[in-house]
C-alpha positions as CSV (number, residue, x, y, z in Angstrom):
1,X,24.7,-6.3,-19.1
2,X,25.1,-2.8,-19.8
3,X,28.1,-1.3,-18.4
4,X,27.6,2.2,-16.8
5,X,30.5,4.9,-15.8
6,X,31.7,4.7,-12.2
7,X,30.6,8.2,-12.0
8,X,27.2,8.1,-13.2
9,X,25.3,4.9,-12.2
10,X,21.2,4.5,-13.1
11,X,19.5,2.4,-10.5
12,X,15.5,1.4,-11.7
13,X,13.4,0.9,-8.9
14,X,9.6,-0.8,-10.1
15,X,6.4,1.3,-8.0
16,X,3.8,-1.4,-7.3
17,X,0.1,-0.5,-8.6
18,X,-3.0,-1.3,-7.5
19,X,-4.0,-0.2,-10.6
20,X,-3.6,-2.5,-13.7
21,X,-3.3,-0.1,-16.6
22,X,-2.9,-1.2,-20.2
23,X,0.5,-0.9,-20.6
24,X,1.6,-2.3,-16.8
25,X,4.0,-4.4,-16.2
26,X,4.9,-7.5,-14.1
27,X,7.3,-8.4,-11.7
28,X,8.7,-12.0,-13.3
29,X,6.9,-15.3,-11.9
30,X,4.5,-12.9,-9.8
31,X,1.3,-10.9,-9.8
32,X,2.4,-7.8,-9.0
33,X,2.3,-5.1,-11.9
34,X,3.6,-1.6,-12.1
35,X,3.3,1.1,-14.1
36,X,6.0,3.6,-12.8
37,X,9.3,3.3,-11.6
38,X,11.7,5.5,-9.4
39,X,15.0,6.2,-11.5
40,X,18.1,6.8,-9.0
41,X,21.4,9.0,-10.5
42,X,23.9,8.8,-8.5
43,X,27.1,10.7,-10.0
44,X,30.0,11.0,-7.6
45,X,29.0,12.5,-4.2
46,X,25.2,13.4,-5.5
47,X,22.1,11.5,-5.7
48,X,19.4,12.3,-8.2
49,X,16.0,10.9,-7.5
50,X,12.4,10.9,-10.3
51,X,9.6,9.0,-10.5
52,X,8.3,8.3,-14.7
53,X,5.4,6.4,-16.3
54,X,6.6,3.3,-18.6
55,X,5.7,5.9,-21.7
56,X,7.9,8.5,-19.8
57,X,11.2,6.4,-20.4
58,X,10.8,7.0,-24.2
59,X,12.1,10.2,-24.0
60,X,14.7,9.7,-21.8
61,X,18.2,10.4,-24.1
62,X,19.5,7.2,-25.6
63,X,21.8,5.9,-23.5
64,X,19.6,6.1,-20.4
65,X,16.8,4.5,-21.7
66,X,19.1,1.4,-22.7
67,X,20.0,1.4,-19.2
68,X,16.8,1.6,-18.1
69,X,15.2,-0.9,-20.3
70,X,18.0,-3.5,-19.3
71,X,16.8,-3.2,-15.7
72,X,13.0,-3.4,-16.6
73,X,13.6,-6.5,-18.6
74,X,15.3,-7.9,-15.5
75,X,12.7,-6.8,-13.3
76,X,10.2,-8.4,-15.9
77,X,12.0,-11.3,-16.3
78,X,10.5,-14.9,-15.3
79,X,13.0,-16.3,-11.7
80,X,13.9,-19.3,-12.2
81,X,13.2,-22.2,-9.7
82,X,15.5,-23.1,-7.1
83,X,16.3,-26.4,-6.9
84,X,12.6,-28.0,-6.8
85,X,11.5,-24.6,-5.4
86,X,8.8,-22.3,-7.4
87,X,9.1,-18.9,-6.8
88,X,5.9,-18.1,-7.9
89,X,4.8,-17.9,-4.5
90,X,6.2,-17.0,-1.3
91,X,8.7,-19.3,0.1
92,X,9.7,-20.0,3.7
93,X,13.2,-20.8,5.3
94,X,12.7,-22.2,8.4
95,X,15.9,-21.6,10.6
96,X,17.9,-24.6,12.9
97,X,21.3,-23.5,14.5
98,X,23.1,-26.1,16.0
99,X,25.1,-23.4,17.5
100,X,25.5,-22.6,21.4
101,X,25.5,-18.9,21.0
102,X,22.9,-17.8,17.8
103,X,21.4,-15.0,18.9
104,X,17.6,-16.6,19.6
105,X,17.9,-20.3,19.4
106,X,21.6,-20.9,20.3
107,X,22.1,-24.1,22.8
108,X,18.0,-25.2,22.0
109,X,19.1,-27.7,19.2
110,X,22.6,-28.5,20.3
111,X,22.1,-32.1,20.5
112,X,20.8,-34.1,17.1
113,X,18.0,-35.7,18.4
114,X,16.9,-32.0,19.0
115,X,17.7,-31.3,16.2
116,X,16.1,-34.0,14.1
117,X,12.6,-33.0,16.1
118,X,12.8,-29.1,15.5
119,X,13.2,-30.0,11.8
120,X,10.4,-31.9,12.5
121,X,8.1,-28.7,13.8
122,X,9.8,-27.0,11.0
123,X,8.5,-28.9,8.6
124,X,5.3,-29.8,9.8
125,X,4.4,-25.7,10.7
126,X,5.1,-25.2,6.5
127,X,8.9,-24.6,5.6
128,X,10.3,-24.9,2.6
129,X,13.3,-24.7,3.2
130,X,15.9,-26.3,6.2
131,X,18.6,-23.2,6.8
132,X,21.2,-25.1,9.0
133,X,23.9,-23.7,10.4
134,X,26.9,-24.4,12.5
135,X,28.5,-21.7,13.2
136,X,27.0,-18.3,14.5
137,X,27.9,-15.2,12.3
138,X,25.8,-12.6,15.1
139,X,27.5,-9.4,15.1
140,X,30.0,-9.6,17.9
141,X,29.8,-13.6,17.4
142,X,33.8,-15.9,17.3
143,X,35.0,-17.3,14.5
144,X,35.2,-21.6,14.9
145,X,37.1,-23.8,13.4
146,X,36.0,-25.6,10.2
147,X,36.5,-28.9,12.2
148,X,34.4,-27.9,14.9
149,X,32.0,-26.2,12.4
150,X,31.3,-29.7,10.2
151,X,31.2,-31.5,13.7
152,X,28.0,-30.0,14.4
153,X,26.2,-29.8,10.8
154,X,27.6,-32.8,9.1
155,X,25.8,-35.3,11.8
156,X,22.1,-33.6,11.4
157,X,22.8,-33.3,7.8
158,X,23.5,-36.9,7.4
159,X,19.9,-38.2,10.0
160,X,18.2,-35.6,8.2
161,X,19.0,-37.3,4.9
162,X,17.9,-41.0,6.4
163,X,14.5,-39.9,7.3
164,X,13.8,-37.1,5.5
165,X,14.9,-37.9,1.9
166,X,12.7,-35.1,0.2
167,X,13.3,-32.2,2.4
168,X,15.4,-29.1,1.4
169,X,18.3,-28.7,3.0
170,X,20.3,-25.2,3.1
171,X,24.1,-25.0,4.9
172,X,24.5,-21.6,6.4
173,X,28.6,-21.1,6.4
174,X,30.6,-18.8,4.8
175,X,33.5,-21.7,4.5
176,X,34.3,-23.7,1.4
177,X,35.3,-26.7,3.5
178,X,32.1,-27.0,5.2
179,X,30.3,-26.2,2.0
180,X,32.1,-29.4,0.4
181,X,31.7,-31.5,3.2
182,X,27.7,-30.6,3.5
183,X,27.3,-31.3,-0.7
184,X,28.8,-34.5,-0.1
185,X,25.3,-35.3,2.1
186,X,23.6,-34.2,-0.8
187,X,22.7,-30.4,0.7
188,X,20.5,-28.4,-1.6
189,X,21.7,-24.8,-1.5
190,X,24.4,-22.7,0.2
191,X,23.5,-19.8,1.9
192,X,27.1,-17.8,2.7
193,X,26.6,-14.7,4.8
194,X,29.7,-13.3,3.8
195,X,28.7,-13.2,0.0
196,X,31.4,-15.1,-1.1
197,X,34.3,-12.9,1.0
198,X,35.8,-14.8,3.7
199,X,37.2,-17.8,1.9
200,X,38.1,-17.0,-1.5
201,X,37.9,-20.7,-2.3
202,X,34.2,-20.4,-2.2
203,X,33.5,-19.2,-5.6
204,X,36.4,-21.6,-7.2
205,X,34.0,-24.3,-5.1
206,X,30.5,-22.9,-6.4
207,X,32.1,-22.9,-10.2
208,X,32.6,-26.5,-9.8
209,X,29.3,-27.9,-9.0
210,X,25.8,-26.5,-9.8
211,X,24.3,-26.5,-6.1
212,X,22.3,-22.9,-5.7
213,X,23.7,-20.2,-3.5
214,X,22.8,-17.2,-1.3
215,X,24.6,-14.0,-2.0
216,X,24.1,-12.2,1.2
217,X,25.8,-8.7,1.3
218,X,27.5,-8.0,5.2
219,X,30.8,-5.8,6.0
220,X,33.6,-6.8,7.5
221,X,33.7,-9.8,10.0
222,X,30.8,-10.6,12.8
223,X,33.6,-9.2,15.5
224,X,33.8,-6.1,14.1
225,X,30.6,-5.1,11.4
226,X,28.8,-3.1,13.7
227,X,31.8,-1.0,14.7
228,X,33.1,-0.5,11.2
229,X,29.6,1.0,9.3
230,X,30.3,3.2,6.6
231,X,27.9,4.0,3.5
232,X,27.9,6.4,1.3
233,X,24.5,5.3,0.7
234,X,23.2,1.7,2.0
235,X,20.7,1.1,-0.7
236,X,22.9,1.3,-3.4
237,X,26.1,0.4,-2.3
238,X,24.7,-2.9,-0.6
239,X,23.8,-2.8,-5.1
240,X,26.6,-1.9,-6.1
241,X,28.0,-5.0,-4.0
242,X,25.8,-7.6,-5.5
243,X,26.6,-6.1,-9.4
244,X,29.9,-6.8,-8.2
245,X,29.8,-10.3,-6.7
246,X,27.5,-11.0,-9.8
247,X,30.0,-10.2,-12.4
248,X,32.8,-12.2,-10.5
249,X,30.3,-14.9,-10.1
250,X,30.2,-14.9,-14.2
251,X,33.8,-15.0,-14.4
252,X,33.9,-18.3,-13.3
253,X,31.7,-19.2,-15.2
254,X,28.4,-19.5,-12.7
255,X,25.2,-18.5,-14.1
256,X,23.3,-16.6,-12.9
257,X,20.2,-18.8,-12.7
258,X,22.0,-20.1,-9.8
259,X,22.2,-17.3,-7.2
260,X,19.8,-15.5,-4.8
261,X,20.5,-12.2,-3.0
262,X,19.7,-11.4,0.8
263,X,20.8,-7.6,1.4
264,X,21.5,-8.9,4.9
265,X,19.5,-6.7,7.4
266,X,21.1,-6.4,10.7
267,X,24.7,-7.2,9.4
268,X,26.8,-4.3,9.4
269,X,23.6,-2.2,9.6
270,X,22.3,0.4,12.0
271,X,19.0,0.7,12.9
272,X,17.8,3.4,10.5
273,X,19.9,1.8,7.4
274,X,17.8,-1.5,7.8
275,X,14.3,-0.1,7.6
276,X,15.8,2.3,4.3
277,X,16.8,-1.6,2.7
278,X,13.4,-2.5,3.7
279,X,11.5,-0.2,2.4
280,X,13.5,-0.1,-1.1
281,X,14.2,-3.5,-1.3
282,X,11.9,-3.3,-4.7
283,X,15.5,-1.8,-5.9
284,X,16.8,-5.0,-5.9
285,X,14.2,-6.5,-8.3
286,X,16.6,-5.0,-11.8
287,X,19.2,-7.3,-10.4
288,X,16.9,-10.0,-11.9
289,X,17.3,-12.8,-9.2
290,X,15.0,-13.8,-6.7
291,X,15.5,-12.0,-3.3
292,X,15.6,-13.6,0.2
293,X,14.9,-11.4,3.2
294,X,16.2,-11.9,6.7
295,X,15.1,-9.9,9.7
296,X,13.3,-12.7,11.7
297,X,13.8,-11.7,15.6
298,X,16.6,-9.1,14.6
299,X,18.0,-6.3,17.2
300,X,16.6,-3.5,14.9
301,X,12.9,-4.6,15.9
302,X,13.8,-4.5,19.5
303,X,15.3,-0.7,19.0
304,X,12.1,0.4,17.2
305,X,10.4,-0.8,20.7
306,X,12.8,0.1,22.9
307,X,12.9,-3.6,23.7
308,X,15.4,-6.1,23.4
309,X,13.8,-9.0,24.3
310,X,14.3,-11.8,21.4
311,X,10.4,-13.5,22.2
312,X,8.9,-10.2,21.9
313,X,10.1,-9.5,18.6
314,X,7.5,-11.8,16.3
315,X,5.2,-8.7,15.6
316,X,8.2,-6.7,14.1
317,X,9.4,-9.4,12.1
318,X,5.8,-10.5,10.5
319,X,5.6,-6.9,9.8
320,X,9.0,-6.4,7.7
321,X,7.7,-10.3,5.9
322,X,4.4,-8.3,4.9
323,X,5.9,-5.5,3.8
324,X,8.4,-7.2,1.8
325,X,6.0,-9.5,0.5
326,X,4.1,-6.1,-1.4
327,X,7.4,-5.7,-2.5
328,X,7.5,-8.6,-4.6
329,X,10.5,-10.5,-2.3
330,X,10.0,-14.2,-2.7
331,X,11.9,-16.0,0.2
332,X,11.3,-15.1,3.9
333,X,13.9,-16.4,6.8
334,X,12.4,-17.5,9.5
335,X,12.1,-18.6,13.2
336,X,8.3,-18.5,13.7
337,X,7.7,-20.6,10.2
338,X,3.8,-21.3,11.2
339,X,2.8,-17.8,12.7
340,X,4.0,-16.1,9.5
341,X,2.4,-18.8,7.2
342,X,-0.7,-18.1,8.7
343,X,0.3,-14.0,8.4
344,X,1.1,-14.2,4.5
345,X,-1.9,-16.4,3.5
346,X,-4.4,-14.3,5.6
347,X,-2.6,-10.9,3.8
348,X,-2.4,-12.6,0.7
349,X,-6.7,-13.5,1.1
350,X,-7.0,-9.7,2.2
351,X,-5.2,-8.6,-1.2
């Protein structure tokens, strides 16, 4: 990877075409082709925005065009599958909080044998992907105790495993304890909210195994993110975060091949900075990992409407899933896994 100076940072963001030209390019393990791409400068205080062709970048000076070739070849580059997971095609995480206080489900799947059926639904509706968590990181949400936090996942984890052998099972905890205790009942992935902040034990964890994670960027804690918002610019710091978290990632040693990022839409995020991550989330394509959006039922949809109703929120968040999915994002977080199956294979027949 290229290494750029702190003052003057090149960001390559790909323009999807509905018009193949002869020289287009495609996003890796996908259909979607471009032929121009958005090239952010952002030195110091100031942002520098222009759209080029592919031939453009050729006469860019020399040490841009590396920069920008580096991105394009990661935006080009084939993502590798997760686990037993393609991403070729758009992948669904169905959502299950055993938690009493998650912000739409909390207290519906408390006890297992609820648990045990939603997964059920889950399944049967089209999911990919099991997202269990234990521990509800809302903002405004308390922190549990790891005991308390394994009490409630380790149980499903472990009836899951007996009569669902096959099914793919992702922990949601930012905790390297519950994290070890959850691999031990042969969990699939990790998805940790915190992208690898709160326990610094994490990453030394991740380094010594090779389950897949999610890198999802948030600020501060759940008590206090939405009181302590401060970007210079939320599209490319939330970046600037995963380069950061990536490199670490490689100082231990974990590849790369391994990790996913989620930009983490309502976490430390007001309304207006959500729908700017949505609509450039394309940005996040040079990173060159697959990309996992979240905004299924989120608070944000309920502002747009001037509603804050969680069961009236299923428009907005098939909505942000289509857009994305023009966007070339791969894996969708989900409550309503069957209404936006049926949303992305209509869309995707439309197309």
């Amino acid at each position: 990877m290229l290494m750029q100076r702190n003052s003057h940072r090149y960001y390559v963001r790909p323009i999807f075409s509905k018009i193949k030209k002869k020289n287009s390019l495609f996003l890796g393990s996908s259909k979607l082709f471009f032929n121009e791409i958005e090239i952010i400068h952002r030195s110091k205080d100031k942002i520098y925005r222009k759209f080029l062709t592919l031939e453009e970048v050729e006469n860019q000076p020399m040490h841009i065009k590396k920069i920008i070739n580096e991105q394009i070849k990661n935006i080009t580059s084939k993502r590798q599958e997760i686990g037993k997971i393609h991403l070729d095609r758009p992948v669904l995480m169905g959502i299950l909080n055993v938690t009493p206080d998650s912000f739409f489900d909390g207290g519906k799947y408390l006890s297992i044998t609820k648990a045990i059926d939603q997964t059920k639904i889950l399944i049967k509706e089209g999911a990919d992907i099991i997202d269990l968590g234990g521990e509800s990181t809302r903002p405004g949400s308390k922190q549990i105790s790891i005991k308390e936090e394994i009490k409630r996942v380790v149980p499903v984890i472990s009836r899951i495993r007996k009569l669902q052998k096959k099914v793919f099972l992702s922990i949601d905890t930012r905790k390297s304890a519950v994290m070890k205790e959850a691999l031990k009942h042969k969990i699939n992935l990790v998805n940790d909210v915190s992208g690898l902040r709160y326990d610094k034990q994490s990453i030394k964890f991740l380094s010594t195994n090779k389950v897949p994670f999610i890198l999802m960027h948030s600020i501060s804690t759940p008590e206090k993110m939405q009181k302590e918002i401060n970007y210079s610019d939320v599209v490319l710091d939330v970046y600037d975060f995963f380069l950061k978290q990536i490199q670490l990632c490689e100082k231990f040693n974990i590849s790369k091949n391994r990790i996913i990022i989620d930009p983490g839409i309502g976490f430390g995020k007001t309304l207006q900075q959500n729908l700017k991550l949505i609509k450039n989330i394309s940005l996040f394509h040079s990173l060159g990992l697959p990309i996992l959006l979240g905004s299924s039922r989120k608070s944000f949809i309920g502002k747009i409407e001037k509603n804050e109703l969680y069961q009236d929120r299923l428009g907005g968040s098939i909505a942000t899933v289509l857009f994305a999915l023009a966007e070339g994002v791969q894996i969708f977080r989900v409550h309503d896994v069957y209404a936006t199956k049926q949303a992305i294979k209509t869309f995707s027949s439309i197309k």
